[in-house]
mmCIF file as Biopython writes it, N, C-alpha, C and O atoms, coordinates in Angstrom:
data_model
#
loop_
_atom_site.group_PDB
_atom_site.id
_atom_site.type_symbol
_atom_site.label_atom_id
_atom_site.label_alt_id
_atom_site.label_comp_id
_atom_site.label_asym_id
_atom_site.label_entity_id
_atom_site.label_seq_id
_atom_site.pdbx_PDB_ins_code
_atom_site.Cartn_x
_atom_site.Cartn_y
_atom_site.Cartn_z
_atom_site.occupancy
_atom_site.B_iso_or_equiv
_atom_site.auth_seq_id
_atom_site.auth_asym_id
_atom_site.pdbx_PDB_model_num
ATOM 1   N N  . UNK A ? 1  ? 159.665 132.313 128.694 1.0 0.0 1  A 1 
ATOM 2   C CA . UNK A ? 1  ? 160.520 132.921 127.702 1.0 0.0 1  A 1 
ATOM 3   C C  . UNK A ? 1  ? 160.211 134.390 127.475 1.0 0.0 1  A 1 
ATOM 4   O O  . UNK A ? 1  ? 160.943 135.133 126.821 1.0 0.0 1  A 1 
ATOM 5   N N  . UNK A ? 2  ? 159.056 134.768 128.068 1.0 0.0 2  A 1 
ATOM 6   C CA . UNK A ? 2  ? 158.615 136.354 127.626 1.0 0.0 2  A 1 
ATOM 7   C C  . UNK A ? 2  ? 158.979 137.446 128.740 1.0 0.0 2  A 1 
ATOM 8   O O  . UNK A ? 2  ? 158.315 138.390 129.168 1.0 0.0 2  A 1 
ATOM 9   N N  . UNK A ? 3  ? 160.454 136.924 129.109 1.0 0.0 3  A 1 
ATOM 10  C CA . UNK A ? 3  ? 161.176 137.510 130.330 1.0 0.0 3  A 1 
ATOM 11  C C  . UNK A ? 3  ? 162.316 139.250 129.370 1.0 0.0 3  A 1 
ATOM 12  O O  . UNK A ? 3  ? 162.884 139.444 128.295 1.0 0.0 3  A 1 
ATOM 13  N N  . UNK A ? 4  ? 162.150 139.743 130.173 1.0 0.0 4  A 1 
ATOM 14  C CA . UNK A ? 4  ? 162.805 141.013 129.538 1.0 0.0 4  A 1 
ATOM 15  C C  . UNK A ? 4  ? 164.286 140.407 129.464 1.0 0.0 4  A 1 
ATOM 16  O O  . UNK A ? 4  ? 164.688 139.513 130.208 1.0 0.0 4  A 1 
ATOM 17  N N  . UNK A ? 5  ? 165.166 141.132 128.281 1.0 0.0 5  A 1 
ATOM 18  C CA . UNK A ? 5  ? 166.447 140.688 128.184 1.0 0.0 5  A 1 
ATOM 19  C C  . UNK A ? 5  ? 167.680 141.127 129.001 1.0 0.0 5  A 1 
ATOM 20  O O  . UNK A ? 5  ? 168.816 140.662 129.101 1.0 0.0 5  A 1 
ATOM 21  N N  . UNK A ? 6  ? 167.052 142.187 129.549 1.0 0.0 6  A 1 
ATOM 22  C CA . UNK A ? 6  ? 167.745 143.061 130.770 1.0 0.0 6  A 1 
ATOM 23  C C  . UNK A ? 6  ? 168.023 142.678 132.378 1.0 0.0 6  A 1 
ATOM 24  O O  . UNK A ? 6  ? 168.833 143.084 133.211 1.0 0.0 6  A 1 
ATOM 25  N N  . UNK A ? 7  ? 166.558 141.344 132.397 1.0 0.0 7  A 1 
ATOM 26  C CA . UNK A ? 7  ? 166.736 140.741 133.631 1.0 0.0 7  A 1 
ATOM 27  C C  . UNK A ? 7  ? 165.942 141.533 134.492 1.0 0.0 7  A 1 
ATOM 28  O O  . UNK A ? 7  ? 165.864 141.033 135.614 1.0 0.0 7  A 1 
ATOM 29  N N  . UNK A ? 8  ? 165.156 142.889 134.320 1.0 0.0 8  A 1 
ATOM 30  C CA . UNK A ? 8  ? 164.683 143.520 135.155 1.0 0.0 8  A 1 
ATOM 31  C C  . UNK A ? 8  ? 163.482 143.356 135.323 1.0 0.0 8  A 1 
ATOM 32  O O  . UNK A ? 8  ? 162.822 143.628 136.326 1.0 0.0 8  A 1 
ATOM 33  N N  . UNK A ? 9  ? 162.943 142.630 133.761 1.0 0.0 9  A 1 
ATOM 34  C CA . UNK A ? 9  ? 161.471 142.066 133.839 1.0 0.0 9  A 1 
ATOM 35  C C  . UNK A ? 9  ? 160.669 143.719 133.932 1.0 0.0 9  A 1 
ATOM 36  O O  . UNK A ? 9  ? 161.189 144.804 133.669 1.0 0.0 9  A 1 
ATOM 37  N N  . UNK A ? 10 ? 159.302 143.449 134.381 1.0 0.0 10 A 1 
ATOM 38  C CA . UNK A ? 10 ? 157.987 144.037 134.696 1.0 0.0 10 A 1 
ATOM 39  C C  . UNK A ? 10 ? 158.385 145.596 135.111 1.0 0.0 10 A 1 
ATOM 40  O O  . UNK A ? 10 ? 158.166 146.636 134.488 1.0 0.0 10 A 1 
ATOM 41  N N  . UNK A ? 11 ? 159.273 145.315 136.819 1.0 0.0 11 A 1 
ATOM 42  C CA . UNK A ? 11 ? 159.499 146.212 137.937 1.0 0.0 11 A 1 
ATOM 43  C C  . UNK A ? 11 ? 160.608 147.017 136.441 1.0 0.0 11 A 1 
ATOM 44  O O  . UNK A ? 11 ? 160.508 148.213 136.713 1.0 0.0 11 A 1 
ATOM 45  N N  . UNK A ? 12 ? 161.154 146.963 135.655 1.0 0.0 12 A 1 
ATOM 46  C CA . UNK A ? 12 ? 162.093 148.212 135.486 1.0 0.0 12 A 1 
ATOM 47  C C  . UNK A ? 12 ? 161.043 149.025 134.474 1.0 0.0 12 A 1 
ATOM 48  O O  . UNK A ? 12 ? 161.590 149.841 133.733 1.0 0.0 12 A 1 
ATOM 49  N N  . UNK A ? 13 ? 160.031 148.932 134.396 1.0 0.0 13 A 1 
ATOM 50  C CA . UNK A ? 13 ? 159.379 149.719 133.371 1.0 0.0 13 A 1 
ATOM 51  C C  . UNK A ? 13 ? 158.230 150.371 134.334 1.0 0.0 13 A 1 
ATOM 52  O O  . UNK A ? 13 ? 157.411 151.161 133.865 1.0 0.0 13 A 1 
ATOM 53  N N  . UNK A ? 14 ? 158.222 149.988 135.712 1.0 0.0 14 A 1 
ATOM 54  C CA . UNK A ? 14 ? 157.507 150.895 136.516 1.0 0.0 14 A 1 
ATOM 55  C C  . UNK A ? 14 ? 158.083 152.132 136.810 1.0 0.0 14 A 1 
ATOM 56  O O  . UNK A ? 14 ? 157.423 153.101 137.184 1.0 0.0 14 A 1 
ATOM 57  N N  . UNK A ? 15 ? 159.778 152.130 136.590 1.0 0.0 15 A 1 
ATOM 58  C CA . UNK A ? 15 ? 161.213 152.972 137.541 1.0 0.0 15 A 1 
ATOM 59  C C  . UNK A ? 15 ? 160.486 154.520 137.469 1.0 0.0 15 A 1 
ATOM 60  O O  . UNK A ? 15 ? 160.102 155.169 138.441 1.0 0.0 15 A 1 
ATOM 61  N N  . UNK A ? 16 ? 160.404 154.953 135.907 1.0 0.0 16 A 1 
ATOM 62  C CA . UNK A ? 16 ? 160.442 156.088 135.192 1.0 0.0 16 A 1 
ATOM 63  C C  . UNK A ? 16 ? 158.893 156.558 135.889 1.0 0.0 16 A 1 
ATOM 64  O O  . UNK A ? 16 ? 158.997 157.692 136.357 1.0 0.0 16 A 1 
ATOM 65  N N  . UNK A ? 17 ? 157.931 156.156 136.015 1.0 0.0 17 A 1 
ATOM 66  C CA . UNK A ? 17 ? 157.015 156.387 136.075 1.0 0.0 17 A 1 
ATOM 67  C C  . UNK A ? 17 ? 156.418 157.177 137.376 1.0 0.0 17 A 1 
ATOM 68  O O  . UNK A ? 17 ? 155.851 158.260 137.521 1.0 0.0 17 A 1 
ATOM 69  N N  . UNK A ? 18 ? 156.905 155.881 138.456 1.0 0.0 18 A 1 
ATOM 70  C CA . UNK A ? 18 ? 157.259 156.179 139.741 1.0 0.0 18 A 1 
ATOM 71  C C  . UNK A ? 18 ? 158.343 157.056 140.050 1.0 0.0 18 A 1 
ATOM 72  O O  . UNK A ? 18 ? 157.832 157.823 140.866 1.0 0.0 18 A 1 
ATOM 73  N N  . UNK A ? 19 ? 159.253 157.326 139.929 1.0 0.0 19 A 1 
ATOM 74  C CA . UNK A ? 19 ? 160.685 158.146 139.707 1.0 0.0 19 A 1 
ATOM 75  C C  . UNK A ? 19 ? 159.522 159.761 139.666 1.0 0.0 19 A 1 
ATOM 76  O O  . UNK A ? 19 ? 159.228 160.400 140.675 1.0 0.0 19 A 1 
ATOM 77  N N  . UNK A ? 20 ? 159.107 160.055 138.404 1.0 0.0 20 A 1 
ATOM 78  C CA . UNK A ? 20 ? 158.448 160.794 137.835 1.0 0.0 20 A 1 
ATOM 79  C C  . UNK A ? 20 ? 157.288 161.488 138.949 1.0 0.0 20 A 1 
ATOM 80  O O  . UNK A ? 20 ? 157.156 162.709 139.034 1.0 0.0 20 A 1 
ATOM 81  N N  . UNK A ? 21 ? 156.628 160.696 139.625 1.0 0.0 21 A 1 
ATOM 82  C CA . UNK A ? 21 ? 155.431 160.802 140.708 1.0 0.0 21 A 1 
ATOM 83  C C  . UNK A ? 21 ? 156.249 161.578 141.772 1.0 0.0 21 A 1 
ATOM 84  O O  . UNK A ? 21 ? 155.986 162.710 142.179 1.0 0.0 21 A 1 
ATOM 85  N N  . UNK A ? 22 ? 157.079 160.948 142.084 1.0 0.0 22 A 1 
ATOM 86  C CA . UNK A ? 22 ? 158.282 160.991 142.990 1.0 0.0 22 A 1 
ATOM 87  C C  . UNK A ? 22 ? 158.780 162.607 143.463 1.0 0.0 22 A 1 
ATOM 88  O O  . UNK A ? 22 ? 158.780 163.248 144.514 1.0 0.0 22 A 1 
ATOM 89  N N  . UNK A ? 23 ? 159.209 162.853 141.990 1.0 0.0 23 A 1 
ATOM 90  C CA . UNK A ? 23 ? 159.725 164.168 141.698 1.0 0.0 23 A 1 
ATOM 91  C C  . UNK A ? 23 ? 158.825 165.172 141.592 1.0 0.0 23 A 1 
ATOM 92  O O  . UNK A ? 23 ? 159.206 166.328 141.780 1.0 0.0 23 A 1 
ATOM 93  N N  . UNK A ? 24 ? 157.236 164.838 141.212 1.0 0.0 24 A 1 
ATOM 94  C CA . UNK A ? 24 ? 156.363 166.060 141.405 1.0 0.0 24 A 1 
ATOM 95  C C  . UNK A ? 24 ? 155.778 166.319 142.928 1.0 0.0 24 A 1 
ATOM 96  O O  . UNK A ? 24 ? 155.625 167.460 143.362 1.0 0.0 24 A 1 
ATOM 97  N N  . UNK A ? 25 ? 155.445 165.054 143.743 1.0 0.0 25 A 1 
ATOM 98  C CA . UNK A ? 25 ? 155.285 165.184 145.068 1.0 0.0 25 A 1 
ATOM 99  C C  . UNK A ? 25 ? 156.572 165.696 145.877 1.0 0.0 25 A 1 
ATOM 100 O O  . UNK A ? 25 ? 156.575 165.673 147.108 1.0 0.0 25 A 1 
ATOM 101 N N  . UNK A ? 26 ? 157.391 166.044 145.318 1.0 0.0 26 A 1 
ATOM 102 C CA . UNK A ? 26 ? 158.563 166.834 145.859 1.0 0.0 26 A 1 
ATOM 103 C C  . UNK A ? 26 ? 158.063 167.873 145.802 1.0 0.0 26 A 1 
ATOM 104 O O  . UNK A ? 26 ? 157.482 168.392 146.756 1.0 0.0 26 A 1 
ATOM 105 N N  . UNK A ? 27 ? 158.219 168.513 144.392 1.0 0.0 27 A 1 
ATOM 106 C CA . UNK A ? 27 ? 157.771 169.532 144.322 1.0 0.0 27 A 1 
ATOM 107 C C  . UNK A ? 27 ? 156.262 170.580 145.176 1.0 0.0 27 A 1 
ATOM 108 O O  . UNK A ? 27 ? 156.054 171.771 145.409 1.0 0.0 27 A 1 
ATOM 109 N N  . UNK A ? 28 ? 155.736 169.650 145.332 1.0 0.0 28 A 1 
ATOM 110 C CA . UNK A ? 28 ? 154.884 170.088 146.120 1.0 0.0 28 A 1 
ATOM 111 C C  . UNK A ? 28 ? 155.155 170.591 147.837 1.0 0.0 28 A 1 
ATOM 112 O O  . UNK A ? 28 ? 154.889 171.579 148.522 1.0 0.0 28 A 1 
ATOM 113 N N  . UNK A ? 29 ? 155.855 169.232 148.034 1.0 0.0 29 A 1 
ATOM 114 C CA . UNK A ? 29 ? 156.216 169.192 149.505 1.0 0.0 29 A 1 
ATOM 115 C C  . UNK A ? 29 ? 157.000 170.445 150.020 1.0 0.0 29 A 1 
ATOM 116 O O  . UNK A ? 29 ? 156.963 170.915 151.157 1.0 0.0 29 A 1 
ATOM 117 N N  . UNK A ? 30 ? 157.889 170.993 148.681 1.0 0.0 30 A 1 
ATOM 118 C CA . UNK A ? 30 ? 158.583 171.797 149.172 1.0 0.0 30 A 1 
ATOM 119 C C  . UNK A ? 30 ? 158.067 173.021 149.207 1.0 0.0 30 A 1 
ATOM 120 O O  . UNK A ? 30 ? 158.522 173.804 150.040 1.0 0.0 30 A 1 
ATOM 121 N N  . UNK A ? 31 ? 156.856 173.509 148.182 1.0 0.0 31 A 1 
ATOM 122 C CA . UNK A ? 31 ? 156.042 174.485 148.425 1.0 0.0 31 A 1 
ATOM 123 C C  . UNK A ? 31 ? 155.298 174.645 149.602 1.0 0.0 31 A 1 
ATOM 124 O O  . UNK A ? 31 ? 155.169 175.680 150.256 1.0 0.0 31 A 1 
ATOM 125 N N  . UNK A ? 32 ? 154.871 173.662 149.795 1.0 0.0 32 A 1 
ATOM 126 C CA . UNK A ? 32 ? 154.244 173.318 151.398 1.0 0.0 32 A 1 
ATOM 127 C C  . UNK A ? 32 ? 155.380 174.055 152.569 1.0 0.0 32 A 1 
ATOM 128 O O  . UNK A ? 32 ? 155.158 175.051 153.257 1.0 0.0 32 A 1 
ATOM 129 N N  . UNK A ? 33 ? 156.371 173.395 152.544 1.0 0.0 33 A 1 
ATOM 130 C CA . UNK A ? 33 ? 157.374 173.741 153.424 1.0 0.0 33 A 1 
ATOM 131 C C  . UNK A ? 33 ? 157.550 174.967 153.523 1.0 0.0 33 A 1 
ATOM 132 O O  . UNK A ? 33 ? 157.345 175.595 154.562 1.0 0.0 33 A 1 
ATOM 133 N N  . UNK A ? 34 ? 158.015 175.534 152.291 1.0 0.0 34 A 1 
ATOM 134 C CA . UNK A ? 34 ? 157.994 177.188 152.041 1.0 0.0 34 A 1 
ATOM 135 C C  . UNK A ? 34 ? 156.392 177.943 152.552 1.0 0.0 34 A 1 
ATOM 136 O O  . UNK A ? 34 ? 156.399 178.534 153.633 1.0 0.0 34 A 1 
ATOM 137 N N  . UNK A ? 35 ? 155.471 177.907 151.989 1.0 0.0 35 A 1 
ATOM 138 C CA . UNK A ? 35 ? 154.306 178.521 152.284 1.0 0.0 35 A 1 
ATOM 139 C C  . UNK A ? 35 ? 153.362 178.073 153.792 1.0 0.0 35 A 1 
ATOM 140 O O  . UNK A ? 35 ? 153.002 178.851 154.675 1.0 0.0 35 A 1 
ATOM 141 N N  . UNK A ? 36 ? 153.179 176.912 153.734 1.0 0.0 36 A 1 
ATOM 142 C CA . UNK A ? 36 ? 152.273 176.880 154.612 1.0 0.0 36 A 1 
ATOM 143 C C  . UNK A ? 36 ? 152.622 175.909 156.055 1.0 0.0 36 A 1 
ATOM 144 O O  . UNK A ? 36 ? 151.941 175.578 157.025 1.0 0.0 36 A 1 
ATOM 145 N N  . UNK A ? 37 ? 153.934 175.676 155.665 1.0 0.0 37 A 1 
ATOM 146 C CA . UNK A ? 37 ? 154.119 174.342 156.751 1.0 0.0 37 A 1 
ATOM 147 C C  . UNK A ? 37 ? 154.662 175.338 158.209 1.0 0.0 37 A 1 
ATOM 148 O O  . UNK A ? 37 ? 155.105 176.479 158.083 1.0 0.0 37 A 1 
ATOM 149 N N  . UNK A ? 38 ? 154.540 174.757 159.307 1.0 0.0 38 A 1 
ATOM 150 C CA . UNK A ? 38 ? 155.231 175.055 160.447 1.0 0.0 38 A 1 
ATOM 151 C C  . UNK A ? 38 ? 156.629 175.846 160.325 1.0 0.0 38 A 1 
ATOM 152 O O  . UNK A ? 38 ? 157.628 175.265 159.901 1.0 0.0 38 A 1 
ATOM 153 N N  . UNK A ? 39 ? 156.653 177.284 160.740 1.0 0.0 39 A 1 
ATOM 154 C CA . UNK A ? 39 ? 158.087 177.367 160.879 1.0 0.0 39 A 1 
ATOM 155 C C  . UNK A ? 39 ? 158.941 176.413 161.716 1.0 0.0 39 A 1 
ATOM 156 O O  . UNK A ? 39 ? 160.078 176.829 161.489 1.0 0.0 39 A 1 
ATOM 157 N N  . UNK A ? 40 ? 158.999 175.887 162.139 1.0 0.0 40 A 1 
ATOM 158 C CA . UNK A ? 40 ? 160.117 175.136 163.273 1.0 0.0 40 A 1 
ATOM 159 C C  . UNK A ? 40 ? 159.953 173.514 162.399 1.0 0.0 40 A 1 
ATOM 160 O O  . UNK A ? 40 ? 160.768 172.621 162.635 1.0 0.0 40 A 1 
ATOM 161 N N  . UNK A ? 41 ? 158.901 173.330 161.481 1.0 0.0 41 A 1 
ATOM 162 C CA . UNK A ? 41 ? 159.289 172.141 161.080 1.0 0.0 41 A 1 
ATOM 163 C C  . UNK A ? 41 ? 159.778 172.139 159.165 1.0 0.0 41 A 1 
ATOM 164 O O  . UNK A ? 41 ? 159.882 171.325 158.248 1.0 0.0 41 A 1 
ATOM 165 N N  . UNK A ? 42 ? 159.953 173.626 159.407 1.0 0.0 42 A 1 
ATOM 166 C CA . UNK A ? 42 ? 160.268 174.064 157.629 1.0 0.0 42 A 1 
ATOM 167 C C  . UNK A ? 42 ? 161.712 173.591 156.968 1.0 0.0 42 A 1 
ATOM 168 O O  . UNK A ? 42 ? 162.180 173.579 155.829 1.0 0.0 42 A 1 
ATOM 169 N N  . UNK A ? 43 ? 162.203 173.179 158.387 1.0 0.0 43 A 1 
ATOM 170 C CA . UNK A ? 43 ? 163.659 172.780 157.713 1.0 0.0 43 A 1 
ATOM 171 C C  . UNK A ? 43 ? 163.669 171.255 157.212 1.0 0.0 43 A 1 
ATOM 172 O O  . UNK A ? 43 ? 164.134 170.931 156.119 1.0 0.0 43 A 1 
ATOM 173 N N  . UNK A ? 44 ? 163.183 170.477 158.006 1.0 0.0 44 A 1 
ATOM 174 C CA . UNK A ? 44 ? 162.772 169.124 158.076 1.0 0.0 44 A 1 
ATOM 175 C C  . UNK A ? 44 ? 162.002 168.644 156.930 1.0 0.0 44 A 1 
ATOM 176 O O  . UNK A ? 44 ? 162.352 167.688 156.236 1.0 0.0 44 A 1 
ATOM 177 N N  . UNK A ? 45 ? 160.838 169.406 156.734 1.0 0.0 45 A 1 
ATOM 178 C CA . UNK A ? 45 ? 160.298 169.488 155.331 1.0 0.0 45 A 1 
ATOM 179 C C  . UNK A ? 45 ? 161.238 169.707 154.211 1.0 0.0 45 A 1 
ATOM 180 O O  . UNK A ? 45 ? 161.524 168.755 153.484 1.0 0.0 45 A 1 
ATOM 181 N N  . UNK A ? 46 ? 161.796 171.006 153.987 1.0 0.0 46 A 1 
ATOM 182 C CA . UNK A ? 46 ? 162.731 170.986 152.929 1.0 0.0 46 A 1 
ATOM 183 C C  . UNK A ? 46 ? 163.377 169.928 152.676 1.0 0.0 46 A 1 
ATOM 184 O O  . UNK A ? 46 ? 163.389 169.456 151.539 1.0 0.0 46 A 1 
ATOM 185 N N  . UNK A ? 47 ? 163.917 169.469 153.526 1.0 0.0 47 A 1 
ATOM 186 C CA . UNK A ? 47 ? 165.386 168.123 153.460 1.0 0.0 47 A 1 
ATOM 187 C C  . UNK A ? 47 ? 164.423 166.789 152.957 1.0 0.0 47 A 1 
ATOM 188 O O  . UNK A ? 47 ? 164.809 165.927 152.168 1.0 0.0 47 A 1 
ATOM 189 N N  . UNK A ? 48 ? 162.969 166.839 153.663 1.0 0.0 48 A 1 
ATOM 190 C CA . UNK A ? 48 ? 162.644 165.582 153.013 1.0 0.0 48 A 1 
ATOM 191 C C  . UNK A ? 48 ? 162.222 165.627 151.586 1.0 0.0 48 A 1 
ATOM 192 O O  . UNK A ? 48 ? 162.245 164.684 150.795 1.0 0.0 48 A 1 
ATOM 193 N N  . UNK A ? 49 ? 161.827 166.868 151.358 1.0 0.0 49 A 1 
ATOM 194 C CA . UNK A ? 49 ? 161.682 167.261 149.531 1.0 0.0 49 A 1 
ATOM 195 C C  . UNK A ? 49 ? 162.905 167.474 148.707 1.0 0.0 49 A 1 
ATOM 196 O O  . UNK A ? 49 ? 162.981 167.661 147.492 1.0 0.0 49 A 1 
ATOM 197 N N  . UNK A ? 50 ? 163.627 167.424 149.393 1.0 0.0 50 A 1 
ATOM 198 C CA . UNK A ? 50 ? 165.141 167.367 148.609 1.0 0.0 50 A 1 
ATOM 199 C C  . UNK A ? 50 ? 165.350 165.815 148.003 1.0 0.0 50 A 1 
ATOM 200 O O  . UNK A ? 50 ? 165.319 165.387 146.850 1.0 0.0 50 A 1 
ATOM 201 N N  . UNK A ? 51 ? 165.564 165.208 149.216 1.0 0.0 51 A 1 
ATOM 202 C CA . UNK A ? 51 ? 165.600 163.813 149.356 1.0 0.0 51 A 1 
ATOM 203 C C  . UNK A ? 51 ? 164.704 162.704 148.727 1.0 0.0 51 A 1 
ATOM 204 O O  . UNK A ? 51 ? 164.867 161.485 148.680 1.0 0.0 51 A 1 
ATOM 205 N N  . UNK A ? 52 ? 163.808 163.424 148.305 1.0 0.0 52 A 1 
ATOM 206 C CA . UNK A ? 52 ? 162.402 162.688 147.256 1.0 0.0 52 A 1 
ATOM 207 C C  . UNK A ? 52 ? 162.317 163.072 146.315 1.0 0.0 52 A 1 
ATOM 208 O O  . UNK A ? 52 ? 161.507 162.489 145.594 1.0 0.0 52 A 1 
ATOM 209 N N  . UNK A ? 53 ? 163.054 164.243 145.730 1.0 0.0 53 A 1 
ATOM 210 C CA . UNK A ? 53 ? 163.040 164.806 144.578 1.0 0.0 53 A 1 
ATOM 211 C C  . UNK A ? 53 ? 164.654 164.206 143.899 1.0 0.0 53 A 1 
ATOM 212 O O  . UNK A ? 53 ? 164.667 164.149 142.670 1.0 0.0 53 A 1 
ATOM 213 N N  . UNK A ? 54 ? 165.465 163.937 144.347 1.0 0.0 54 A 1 
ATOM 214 C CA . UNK A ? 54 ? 167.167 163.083 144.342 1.0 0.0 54 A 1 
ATOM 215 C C  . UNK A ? 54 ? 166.764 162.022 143.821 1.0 0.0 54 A 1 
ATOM 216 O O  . UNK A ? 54 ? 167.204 161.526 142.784 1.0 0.0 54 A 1 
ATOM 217 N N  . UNK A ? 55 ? 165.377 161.349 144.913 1.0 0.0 55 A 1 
ATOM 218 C CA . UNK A ? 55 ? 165.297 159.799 144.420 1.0 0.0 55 A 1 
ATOM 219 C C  . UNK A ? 55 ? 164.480 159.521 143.368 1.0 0.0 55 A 1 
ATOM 220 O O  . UNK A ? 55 ? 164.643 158.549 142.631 1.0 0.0 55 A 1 
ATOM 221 N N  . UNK A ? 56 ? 163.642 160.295 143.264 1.0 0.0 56 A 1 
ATOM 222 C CA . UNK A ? 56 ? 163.148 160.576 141.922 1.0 0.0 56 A 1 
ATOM 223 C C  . UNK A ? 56 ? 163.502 160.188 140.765 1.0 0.0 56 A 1 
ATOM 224 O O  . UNK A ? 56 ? 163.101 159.249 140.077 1.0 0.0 56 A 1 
ATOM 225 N N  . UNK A ? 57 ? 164.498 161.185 140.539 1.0 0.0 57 A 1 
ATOM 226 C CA . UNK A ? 57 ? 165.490 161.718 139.515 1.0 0.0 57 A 1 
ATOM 227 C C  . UNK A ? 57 ? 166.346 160.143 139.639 1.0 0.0 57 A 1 
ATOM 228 O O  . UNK A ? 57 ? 166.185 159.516 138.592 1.0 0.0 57 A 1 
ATOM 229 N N  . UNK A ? 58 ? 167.029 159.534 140.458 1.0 0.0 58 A 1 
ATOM 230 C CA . UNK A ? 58 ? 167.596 158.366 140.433 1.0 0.0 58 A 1 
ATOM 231 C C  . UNK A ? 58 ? 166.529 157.376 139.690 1.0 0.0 58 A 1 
ATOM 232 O O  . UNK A ? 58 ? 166.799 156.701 138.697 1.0 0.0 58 A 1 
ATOM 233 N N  . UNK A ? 59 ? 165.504 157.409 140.233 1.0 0.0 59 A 1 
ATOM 234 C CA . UNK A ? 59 ? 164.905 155.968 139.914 1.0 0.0 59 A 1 
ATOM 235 C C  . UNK A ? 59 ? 164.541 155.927 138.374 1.0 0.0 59 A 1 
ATOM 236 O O  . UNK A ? 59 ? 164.625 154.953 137.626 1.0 0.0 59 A 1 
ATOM 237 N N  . UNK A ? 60 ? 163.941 157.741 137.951 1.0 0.0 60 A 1 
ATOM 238 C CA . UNK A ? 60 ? 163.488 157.865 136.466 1.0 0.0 60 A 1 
ATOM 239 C C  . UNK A ? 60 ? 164.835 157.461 135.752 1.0 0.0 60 A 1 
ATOM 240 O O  . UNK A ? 60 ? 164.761 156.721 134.772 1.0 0.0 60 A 1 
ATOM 241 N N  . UNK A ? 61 ? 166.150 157.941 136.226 1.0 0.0 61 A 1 
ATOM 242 C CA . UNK A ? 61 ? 167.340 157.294 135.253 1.0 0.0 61 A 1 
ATOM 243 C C  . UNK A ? 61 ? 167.311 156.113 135.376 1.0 0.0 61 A 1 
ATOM 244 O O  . UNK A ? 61 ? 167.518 155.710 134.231 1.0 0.0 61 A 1 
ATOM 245 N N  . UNK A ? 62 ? 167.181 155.204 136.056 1.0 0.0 62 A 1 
ATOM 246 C CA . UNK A ? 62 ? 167.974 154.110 135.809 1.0 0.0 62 A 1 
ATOM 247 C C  . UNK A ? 62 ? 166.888 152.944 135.099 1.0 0.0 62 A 1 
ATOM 248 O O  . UNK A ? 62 ? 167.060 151.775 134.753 1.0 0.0 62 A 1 
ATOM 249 N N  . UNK A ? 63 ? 165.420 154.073 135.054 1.0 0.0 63 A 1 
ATOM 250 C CA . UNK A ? 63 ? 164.495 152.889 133.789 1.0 0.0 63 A 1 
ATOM 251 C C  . UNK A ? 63 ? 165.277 153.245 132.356 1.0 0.0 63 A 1 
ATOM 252 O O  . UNK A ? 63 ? 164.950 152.673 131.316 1.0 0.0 63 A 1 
#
């Protein structure tokens, strides 16, 4: 009976947290990319810090 009323239980109160982690290891990645990463792999980097910083932001909304 000590089930959340939302149905999401346990996992939806991790969302925000993780979401949150999410979005600062973006942030990083993309400094990386910019400063110190490979030119020829700086584009590749960017797009994946885009793309982790999006899902981020998705996962922190939907806790």
């Amino acid at each position: 009976m000590g089930q959340a009323v939302d149905g999401i239980g346990g996992a939806g109160r991790a969302l925000a947290p993780v979401g949150a982690v999410m979005a600062a290891l973006s942030v990083g990645l993309a400094a990386y990319a910019s400063h110190a990463g490979a030119p020829d792999a700086r584009e590749a980097l960017q797009s994946a810090a885009l793309f982790l910083f999006g899902h981020g932001i998705a996962l922190a909304a939907l806790a």
